[in-house]
One Martini backbone bead per residue (centre of mass of N, CA, C, O) as a GRO file, in nm:
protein
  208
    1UNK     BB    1   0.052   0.064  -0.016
    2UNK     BB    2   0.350   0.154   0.053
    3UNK     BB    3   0.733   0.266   0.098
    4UNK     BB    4   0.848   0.155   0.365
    5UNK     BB    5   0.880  -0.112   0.242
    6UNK     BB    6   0.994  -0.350   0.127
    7UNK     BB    7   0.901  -0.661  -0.046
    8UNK     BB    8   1.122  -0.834   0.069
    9UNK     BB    9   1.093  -0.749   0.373
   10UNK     BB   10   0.808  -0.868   0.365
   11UNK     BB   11   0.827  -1.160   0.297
   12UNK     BB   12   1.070  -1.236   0.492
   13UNK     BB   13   0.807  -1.189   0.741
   14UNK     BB   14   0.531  -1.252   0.655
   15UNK     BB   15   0.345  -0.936   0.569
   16UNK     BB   16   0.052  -0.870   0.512
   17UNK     BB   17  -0.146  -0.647   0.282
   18UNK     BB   18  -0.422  -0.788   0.430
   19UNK     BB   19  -0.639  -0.808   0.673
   20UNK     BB   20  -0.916  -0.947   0.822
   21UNK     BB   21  -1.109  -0.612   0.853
   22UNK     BB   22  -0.900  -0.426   0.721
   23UNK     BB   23  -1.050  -0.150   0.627
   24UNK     BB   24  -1.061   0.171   0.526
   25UNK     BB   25  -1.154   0.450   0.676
   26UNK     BB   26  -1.320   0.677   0.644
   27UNK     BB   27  -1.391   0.952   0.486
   28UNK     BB   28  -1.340   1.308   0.467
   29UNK     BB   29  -1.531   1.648   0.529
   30UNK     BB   30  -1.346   1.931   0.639
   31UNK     BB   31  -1.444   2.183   0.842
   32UNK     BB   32  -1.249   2.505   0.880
   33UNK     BB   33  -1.282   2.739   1.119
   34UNK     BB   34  -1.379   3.108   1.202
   35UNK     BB   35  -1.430   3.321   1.496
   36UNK     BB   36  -1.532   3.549   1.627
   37UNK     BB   37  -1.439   3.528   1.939
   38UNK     BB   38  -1.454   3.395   2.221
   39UNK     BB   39  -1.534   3.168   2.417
   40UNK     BB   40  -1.732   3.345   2.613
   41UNK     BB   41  -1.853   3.519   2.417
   42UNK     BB   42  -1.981   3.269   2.262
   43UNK     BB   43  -2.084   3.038   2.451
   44UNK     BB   44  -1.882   2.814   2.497
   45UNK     BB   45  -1.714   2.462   2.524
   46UNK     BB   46  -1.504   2.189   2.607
   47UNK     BB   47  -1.713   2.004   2.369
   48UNK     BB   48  -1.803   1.737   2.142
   49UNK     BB   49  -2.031   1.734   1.909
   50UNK     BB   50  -2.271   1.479   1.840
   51UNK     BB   51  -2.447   1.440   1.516
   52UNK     BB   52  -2.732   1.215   1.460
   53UNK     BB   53  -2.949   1.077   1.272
   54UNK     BB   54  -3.300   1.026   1.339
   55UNK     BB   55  -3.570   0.847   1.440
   56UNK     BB   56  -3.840   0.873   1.618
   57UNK     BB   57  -3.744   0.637   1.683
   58UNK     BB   58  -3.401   0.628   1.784
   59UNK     BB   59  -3.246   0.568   1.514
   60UNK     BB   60  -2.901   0.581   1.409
   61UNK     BB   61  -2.849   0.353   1.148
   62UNK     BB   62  -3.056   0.412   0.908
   63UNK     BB   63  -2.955   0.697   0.875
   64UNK     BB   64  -2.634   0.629   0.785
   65UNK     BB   65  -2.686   0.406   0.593
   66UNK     BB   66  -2.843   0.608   0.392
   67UNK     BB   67  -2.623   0.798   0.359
   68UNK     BB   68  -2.341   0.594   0.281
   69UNK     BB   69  -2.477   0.477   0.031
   70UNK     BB   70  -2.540   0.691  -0.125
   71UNK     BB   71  -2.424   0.839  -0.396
   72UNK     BB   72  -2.560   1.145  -0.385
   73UNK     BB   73  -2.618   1.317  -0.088
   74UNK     BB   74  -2.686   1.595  -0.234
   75UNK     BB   75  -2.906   1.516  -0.405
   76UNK     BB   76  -3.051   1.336  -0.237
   77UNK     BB   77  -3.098   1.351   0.077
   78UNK     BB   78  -3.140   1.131   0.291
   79UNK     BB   79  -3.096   1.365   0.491
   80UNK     BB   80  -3.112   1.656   0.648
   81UNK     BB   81  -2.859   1.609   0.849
   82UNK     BB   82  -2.577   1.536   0.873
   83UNK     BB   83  -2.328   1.353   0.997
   84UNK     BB   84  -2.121   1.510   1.312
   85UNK     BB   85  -1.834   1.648   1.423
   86UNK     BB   86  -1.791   1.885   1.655
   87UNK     BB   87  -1.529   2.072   1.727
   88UNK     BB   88  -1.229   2.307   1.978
   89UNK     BB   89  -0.919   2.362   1.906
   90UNK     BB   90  -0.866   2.632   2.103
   91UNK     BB   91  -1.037   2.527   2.375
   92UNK     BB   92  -0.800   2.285   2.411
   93UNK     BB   93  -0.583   2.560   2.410
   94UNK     BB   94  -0.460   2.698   2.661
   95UNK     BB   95  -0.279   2.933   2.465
   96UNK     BB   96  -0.438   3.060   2.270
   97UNK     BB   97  -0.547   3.335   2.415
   98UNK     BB   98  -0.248   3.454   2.414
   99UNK     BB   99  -0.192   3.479   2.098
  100UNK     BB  100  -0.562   3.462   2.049
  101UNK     BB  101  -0.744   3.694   2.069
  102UNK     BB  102  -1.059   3.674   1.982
  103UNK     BB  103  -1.028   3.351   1.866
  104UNK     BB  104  -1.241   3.093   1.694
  105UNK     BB  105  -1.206   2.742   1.641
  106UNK     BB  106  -1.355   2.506   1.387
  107UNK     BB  107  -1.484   2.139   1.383
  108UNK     BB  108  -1.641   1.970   1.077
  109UNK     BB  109  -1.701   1.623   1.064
  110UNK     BB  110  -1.777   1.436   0.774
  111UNK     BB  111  -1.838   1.136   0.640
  112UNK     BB  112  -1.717   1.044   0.304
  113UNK     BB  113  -1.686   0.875   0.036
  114UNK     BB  114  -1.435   0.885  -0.191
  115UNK     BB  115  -1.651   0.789  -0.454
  116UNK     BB  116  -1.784   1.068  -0.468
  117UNK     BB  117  -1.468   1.167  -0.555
  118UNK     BB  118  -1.353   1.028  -0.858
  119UNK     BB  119  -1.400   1.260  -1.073
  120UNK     BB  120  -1.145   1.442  -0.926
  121UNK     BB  121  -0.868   1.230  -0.884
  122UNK     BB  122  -0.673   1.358  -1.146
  123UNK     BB  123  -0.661   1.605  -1.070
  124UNK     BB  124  -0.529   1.901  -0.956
  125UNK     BB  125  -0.431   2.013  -0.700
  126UNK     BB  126  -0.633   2.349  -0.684
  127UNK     BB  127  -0.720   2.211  -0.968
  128UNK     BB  128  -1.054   2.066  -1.034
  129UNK     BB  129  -1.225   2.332  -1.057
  130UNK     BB  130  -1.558   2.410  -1.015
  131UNK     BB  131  -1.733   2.244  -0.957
  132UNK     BB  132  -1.596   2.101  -0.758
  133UNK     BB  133  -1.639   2.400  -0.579
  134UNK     BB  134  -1.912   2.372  -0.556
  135UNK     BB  135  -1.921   2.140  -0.395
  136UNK     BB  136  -1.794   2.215  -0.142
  137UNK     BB  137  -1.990   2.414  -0.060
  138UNK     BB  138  -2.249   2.217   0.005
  139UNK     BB  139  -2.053   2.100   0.251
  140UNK     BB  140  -2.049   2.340   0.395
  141UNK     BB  141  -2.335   2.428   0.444
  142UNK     BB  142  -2.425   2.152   0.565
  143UNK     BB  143  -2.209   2.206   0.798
  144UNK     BB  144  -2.312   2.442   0.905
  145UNK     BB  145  -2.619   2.335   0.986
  146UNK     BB  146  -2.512   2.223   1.204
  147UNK     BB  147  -2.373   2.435   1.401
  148UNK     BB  148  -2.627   2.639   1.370
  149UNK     BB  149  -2.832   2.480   1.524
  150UNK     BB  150  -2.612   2.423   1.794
  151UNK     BB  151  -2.512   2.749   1.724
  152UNK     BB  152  -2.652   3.050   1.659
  153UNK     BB  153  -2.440   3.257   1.726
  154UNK     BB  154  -2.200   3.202   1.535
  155UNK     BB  155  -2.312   3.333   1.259
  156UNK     BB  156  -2.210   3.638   1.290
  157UNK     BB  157  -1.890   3.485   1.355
  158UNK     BB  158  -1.798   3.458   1.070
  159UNK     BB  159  -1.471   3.456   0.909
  160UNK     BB  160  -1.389   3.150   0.801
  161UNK     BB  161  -1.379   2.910   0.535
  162UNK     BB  162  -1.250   2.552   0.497
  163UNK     BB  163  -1.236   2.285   0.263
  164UNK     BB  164  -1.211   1.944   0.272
  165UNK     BB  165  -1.154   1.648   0.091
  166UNK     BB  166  -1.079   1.307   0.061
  167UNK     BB  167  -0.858   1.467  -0.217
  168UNK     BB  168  -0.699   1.595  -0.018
  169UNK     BB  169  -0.609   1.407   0.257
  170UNK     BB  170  -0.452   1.212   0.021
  171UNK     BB  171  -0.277   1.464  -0.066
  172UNK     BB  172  -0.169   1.569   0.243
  173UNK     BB  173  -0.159   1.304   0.405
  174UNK     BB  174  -0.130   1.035   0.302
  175UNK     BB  175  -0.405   0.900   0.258
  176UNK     BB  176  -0.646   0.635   0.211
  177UNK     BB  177  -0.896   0.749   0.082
  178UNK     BB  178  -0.957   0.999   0.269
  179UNK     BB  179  -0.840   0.879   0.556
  180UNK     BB  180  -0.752   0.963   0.884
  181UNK     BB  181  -0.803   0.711   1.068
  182UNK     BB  182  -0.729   0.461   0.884
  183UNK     BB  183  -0.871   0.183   1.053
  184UNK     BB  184  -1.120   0.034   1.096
  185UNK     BB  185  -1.364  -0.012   1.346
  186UNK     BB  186  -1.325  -0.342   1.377
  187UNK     BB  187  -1.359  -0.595   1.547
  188UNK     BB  188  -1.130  -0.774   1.427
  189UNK     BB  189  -0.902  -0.549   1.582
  190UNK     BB  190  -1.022  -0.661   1.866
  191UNK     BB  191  -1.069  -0.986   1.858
  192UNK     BB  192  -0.843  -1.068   1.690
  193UNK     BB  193  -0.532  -1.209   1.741
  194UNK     BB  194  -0.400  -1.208   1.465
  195UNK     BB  195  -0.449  -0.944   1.406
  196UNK     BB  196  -0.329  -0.791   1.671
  197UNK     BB  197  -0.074  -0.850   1.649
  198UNK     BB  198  -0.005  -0.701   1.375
  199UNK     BB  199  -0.074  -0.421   1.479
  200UNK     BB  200   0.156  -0.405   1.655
  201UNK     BB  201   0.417  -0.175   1.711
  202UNK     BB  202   0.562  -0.451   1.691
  203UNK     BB  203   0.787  -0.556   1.463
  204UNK     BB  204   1.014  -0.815   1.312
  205UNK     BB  205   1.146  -0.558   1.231
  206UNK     BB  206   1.404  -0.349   1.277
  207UNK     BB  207   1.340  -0.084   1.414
  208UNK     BB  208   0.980  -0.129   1.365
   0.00000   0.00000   0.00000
């Protein structure tokens, strides 16, 4: 999968290049904002909100899975809100406000399919053209609307937003198929111990 060993080193080790169950975990559509306005100021806490679309009974599978097979959320509009982890890493830096006061920064973490952007995989990153420029825009507004749901202060303090898509992902952090995440959290990485061996941070290879 990547470069780090050779194939000779790899085979004299006996090191398979695919565990079974450890499949890559989802890409993300990361969306990085900025905000006018401490945390206090903006009445923030220093906590992270999961946003998950749920049926009327409480199910919160059938919706994500929904989401997630669609082929194109956007069009489809599976569910109402995608799902969201919302975190607050300005407020998470101690020494944060004493760099910057008065400003507060927002992360919007949304999975989402490497397929879903497979159209524009072979472009030019950061000339990817129009079209790439504006999917990342109705991601951004989706993401936003989650955010702004949740903490409606923020809506008049933002200052900018940045918009990163799984095609981003894989080309600036070399992550496959634009997941930060790595290795799918799969029971069999859990449980079976012939996987757990093989992922354990000490490998047959020396110094490595």
């Amino acid at each position: 999968r990547g470069n780090l060993v050779r194939r000779a080193v790899i085979e004299r080790n006996k090191i398979p290049l695919k565990l079974p169950g450890c499949d890559d975990g989802p890409g993300m559509v990361m969306i990085n904002a900025g905000f006018r306005g401490s945390e206090k100021s903006l009445k923030l806490a220093n906590a992270n909100v999961w946003h998950y679309p749920t049926t009327p009974d409480g199910d919160m599978v059938a919706p994500l899975r929904r989401f997630m097979d669609s082929a194109d959320p956007l069009r489809e509009r599976p569910v109402e809100f995608p799902p969201v982890m919302i975190t607050f890493p300005s407020i998470k830096d101690r020494d944060w406000a004493t760099h910057h006061p008065d400003k507060t920064t927002v992360q919007i973490l949304i999975p989402a399919r490497y397929e879903w952007f497979l159209k524009w995989k072979d472009e030019t990153p950061e000339h990817r053209g129009a079209e790439y420029e504006a999917v990342k825009r109705e991601w951004r507004d989706w993401g936003l609307a989650v955010l702004y749901k949740h903490f409606p202060q923020l809506r008049d303090a933002e200052d900018f937003v940045d918009v990163s898509a799984p095609l981003s992902i894989q080309n600036w952090l070399g992550a496959s198929k634009g997941t930060p995440i790595g290795l799918n959290p799969s029971p069999e990485r859990f449980c079976k111990w012939e996987v757990m061996e093989r992922l354990d941070c000490k490998t047959p290879i020396e110094n490595l």
